[in-house]
N, C-alpha and C positions, 0 to 999 in steps of 0.2 A: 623506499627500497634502496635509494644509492646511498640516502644517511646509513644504513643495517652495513652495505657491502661495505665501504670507506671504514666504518668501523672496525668489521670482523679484519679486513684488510692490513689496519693497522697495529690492531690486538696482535697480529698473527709478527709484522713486524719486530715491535716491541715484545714478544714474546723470544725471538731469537736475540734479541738486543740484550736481554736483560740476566743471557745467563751464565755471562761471564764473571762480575765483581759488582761490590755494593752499589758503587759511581753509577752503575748502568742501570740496576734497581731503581734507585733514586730519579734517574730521571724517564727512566718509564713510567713510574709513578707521577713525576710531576706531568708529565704528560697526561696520561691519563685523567689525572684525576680535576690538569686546570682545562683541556681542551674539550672534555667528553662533558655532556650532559647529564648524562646518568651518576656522576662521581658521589652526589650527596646519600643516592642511594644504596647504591653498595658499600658504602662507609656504616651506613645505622644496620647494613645486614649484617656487618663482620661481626661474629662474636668476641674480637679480639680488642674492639675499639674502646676506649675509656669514657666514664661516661657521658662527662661533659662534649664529648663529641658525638657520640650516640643519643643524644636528647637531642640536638640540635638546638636553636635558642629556643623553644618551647620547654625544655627540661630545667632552663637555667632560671634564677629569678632577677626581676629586674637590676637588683643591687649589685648581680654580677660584675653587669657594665662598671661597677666604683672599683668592683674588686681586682679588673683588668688594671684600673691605673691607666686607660687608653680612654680621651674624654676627645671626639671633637671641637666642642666646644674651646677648651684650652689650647689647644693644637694651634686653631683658627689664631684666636686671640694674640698668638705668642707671636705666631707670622702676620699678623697685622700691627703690633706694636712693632714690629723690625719695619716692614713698610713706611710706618707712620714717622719712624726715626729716619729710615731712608731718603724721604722726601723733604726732611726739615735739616738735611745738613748743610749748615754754610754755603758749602761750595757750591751745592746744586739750588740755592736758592736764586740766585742770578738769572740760572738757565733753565730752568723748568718752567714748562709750559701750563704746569697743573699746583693752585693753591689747597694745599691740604687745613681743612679746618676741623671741628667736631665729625665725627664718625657716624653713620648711621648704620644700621641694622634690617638685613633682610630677616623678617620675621618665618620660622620655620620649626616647626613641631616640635623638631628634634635638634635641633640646633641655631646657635646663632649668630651668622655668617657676619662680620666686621668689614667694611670696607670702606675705606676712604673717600666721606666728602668732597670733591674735586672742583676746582672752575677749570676750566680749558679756556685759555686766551687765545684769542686771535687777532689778527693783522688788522694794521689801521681800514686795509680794506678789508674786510671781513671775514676774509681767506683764512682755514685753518693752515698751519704751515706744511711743507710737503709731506712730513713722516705723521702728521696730525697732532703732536708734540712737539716741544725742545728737546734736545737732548746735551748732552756736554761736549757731544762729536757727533753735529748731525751731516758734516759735511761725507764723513768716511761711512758714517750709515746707509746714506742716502745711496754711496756711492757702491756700497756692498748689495742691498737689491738693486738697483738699476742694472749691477753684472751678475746676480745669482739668484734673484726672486723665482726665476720663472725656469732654475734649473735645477737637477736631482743632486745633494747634496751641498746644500747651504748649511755652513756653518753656524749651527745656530748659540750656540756655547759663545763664539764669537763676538757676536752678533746682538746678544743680551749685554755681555761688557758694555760693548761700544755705546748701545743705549740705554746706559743707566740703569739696567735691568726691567724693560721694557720692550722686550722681544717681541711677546705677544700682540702689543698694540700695534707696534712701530708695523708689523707683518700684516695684521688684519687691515688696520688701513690702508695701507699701499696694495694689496689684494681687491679689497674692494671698492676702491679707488680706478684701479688697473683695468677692471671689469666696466666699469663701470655702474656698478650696483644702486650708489649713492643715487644717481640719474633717474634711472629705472625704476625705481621703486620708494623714489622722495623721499628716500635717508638722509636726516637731516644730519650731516658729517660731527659738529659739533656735541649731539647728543648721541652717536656713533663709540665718540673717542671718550666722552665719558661712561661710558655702561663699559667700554672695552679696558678701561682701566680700571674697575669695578670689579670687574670679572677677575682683570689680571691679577689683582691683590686678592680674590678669593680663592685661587690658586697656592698650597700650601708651599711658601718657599724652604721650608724644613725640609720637605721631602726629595731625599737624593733624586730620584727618578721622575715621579707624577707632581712636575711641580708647575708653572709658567711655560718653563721654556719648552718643556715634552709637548705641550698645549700647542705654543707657535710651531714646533718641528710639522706634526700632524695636520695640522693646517696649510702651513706650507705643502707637503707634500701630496695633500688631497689637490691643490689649486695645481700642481703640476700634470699631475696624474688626470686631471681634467682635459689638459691638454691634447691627448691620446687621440691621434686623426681617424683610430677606429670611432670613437665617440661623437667626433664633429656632430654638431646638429638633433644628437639623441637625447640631450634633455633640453627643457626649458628653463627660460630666466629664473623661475622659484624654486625650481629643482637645484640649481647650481648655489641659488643666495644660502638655503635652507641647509644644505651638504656643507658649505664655508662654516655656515652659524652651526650648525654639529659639531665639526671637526673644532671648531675653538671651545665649545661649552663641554667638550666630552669627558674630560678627566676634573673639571672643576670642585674643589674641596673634596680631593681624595685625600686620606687621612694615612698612605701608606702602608695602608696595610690591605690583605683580599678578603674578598668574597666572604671565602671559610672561616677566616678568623671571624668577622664582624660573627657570623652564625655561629660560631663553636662557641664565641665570649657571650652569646645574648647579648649583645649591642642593640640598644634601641633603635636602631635603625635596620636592623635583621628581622625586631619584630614589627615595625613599619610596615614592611614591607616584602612580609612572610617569608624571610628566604630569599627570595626570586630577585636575581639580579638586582641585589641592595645597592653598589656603590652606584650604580648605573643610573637606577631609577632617584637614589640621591642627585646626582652631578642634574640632572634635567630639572630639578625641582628647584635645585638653588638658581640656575642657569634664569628658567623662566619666571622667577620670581624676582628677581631682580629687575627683569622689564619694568615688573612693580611699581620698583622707584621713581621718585621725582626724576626727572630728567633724564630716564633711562632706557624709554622705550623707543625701541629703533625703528620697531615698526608700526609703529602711529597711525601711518598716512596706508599702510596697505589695506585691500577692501576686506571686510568679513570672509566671505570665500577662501580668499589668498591666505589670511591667517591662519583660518582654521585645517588649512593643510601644506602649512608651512609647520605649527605645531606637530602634526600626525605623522608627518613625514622626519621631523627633527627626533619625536619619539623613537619612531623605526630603528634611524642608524645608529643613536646611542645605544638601546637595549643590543642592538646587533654585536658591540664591540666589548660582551660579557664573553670574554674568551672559553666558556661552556658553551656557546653555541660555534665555537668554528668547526667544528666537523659537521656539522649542519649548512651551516652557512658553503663549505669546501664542497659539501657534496652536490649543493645543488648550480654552483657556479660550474661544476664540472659538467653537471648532466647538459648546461646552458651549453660550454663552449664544444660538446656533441654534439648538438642538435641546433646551434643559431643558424640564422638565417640570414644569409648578406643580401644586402641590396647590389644592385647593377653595377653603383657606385665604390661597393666594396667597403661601405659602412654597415657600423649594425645597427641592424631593426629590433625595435624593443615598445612595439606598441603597445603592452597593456601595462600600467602603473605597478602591478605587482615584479613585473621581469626590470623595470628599469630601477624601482627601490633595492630591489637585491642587488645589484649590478653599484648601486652607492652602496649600502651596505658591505660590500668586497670591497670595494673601492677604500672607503672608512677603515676596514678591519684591516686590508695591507697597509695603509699607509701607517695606522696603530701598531706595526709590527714588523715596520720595517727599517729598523737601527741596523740589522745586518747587512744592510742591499747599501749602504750608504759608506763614503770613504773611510779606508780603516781606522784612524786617526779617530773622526768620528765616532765610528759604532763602536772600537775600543773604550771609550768614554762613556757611553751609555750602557756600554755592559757593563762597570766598574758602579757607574751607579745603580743600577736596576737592582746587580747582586748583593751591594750595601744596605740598599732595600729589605730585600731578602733576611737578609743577616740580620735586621736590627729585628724585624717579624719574629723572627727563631729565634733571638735573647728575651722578646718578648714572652712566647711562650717556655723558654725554659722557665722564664721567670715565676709562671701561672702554674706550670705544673701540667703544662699539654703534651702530647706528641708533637713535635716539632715538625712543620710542614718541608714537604720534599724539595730540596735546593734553598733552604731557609738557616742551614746548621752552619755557621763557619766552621766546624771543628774537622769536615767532611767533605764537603762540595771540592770537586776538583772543576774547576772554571772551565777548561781547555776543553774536558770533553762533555760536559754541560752544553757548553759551545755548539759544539760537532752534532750532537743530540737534537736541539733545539732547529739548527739547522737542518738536517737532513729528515727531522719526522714532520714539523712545522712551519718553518718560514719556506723552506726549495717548494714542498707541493704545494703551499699557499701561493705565492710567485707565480710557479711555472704556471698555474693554471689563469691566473689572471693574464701573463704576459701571452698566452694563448689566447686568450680573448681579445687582447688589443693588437696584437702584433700588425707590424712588425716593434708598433712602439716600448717594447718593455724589454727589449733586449739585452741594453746597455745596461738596467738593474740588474738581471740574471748575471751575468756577466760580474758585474761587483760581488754578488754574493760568493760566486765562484772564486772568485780571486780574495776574498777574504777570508773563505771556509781554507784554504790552500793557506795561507799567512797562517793559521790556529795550528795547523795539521805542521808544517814548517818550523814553526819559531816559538811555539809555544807564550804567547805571548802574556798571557793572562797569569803565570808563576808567581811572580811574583807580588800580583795583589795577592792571591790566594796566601801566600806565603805569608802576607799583613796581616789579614782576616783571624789566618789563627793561632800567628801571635798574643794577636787582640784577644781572642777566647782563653789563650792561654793566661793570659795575663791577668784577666779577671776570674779566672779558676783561682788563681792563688792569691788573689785580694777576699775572695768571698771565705778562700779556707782559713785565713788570716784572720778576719771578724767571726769566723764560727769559734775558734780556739779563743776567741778575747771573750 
């Protein structure tokens, strides 16, 4: 019943939003159609829809997938040989902590995941070194988490430079290190830093957005957001390991593109896995197959019990961060921060396993969506990418001959109130109701969101990529009209 209210709610919303000009259209629709659950179904009801979207990948045939021109497989490959060149240049061969040799192969249905062979060197004593690698400036890395690991807006753009383009690791290990996890749970640090380098290269660095470092960002910001003194005490050790190991595997060999498309193109991995949160239920398969590998399983030494609900629970939060369930997800954190229950102590009580996986599950999904809550500089930067994203999707389907998904067109999208949109239907009631739940800890985010939506609304900041964008479409309109007349 609060998932129907929250909806009809926001319908009613977006309903006034949307009837001024196209821009407002457009992103009611993307609204709707990336936040709401029901989207895939009122799409095959419209009689207006083409058909290849109205079959959904059940209409399409396999060989579709060739005729998209969009292969993971290739994707992979292309960002693994940039890796593999990355790791063998001169200058970083000195300093790196990891020998690249022959490639191996996570074996997978549907694809096949390339990642770098590694040795991880360690110290005469046996010690991996602080960041769990070399880097070519481990002194200024080192010295950027020890002042921002453990606070809300690290640099992470930064932070990839400085090491080598090894955010993710350099992040995971000093996390789990910090924690103490390694201790806890007999992670053996060296076989840690290889699966996490594993991981990091199966991460597409092609993609402006979902690449490595969106991975470390997430991660990062779930290990802060754990912090939260309403939280003290409310989960356990495998609850916190499990939510870390999520947040790092959650976007892994995304291919750039969403949901819809993967379904509307019959991509073999939409008929995988019928539909239903394909990239999602992708990213978990590459993730735990990779344990797989020779020297890659982290968690070896934990008992049967503890895995088999270290799995169940790392399933939970990834499917949760299928942004078609966050009005689900929104609805029921709300009906929680009405009715929880504090303790004496002024903590929250979250006795039964299903109220505390939801409570990660929010926790996951804001941290997955929180580029705006983060300094502008920042979030300016991952809005630039996210919408390049966008854009390359929407040349893609002009290319196929689709309806071009909403905020996917350069020749259209105004950024600024995209922005404004996104904020005000999405991320503010996502926020406010988490920073409700923990308060008074989530303050100072809310507060950044504010002071950034007021920077948009101000200074219009985003003009001028917009202004590039469609250029760019401009400019290949009259290359393509160029080869049609030759």
């Amino acid at each position: 019943m609060a998932y129907t209210k929250f909806k009809r709610l926001l319908s009613q919303k977006l309903g006034n939003f949307t009837s001024t000009d196209k821009t407002r259209n457009q992103i009611s629709e993307y609204i709707s159609k990336t936040f709401m659950d029901e989207y895939s179904e009122q799409e095959n009801n419209d009689g207006g829809s083409s058909n290849a979207l109205a079959g959904g990948s059940e209409g399409l045939s396999t060989s579709r997938t060739d005729v998209t021109g969009f292969s993971l497989e290739s994707s992979v490959d292309e960002a693994e040989s940039r890796t593999s060149r990355r790791h063998s240049r001169p200058d970083r061969q000195a300093s790196a902590s990891l020998t690249t040799t022959k490639s191996s192969s996570i074996t997978d249905p549907t694809s096949s995941v390339t990642t770098p062979n590694t040795t991880v060197c360690e110290s005469k004593s046996g010690q991996l070194p602080y960041l769990g690698i070399t880097t070519s400036n481990d002194a200024a890395v080192r010295k950027e988490l020890e002042e921002s690991l453990d606070t809300w807006g690290l640099n992470m753009f930064s932070l990839d430079a400085l090491s080598d383009q090894h955010s993710l690791t350099v992040v995971a290990y000093r996390i789990f290190s910090n924690r103490g996890l390694f201790s806890s749970f007999n992670i053996d640090p060296a076989t840690f830093v290889t699966y996490i380098l594993r991981l990091e290269s199966s991460y597409q660095i092609s993609n402006p957005y979902h690449n490595h470092i969106h991975g470390a960002d997430v991660l990062q910001a779930v290990h802060v957001l754990l912090q939260a003194e309403t939280l003290d005490g409310v989960f356990s050790d495998i609850e916190i390991l499990t939510t870390l190991f999520a947040s790092a595997i959650h976007d892994v060999h995304h291919p750039g593109v969403t949901n819809q498309f993967l379904v509307n193109t019959g991509h073999k991995l939409a008929l995988l896995y019928n539909d239903a949160s394909v990239l999602e239920n992708h990213h978990l398969s590459v993730a735990f197959k990779l344990l797989t590998e020779p020297g890659c399983d982290i968690f070896a030494n934990l008992a049967p019990k503890q895995r088999q609900f270290l799995r169940r629970l790392a399933i939970e939060l990834v499917l949760a961060t299928d942004m078609s369930k966050h009005m689900n997800l929104l609805a029921e954190l709300r009906t929680m921060v009405e009715t929880k229950e504090l303790t004496g102590t002024g903590f929250l009580s979250l006795d039964d396993h299903n109220d505390r996986s939801l409570v990660l599950q929010c926790m996951l999904h804001c941290a997955d969506l929180s580029t705006p809550t983060k300094p502008f500089e920042i979030y300016k930067q991952w809005t630039f990418r996210v919408m390049e994203e966008f854009f390359k999707q929407g040349d893609k389907e002009k290319e196929l001959g689709l309806e071009v998904s909403a905020m996917c067109d350069r020749d259209s999208v105004v950024v600024d109130k995209t922005q404004i949109g996104f904020i005000d239907f999405v991320i503010h009631p996502l926020w406010d109701t988490w920073c409700d739940l923990v308060h008074p800890s989530g303050e100072h985010i809310l507060e950044a969101l504010d002071a950034n939506r007021d920077i948009i609304i101000n200074e219009s900041p985003f003009k001028e990529f917009e202004n590039r964008a469609k250029k760019s479409a401009s400019n290949s309109s009259l290359e393509n009209t160029k080869d049609n007349e030759e």
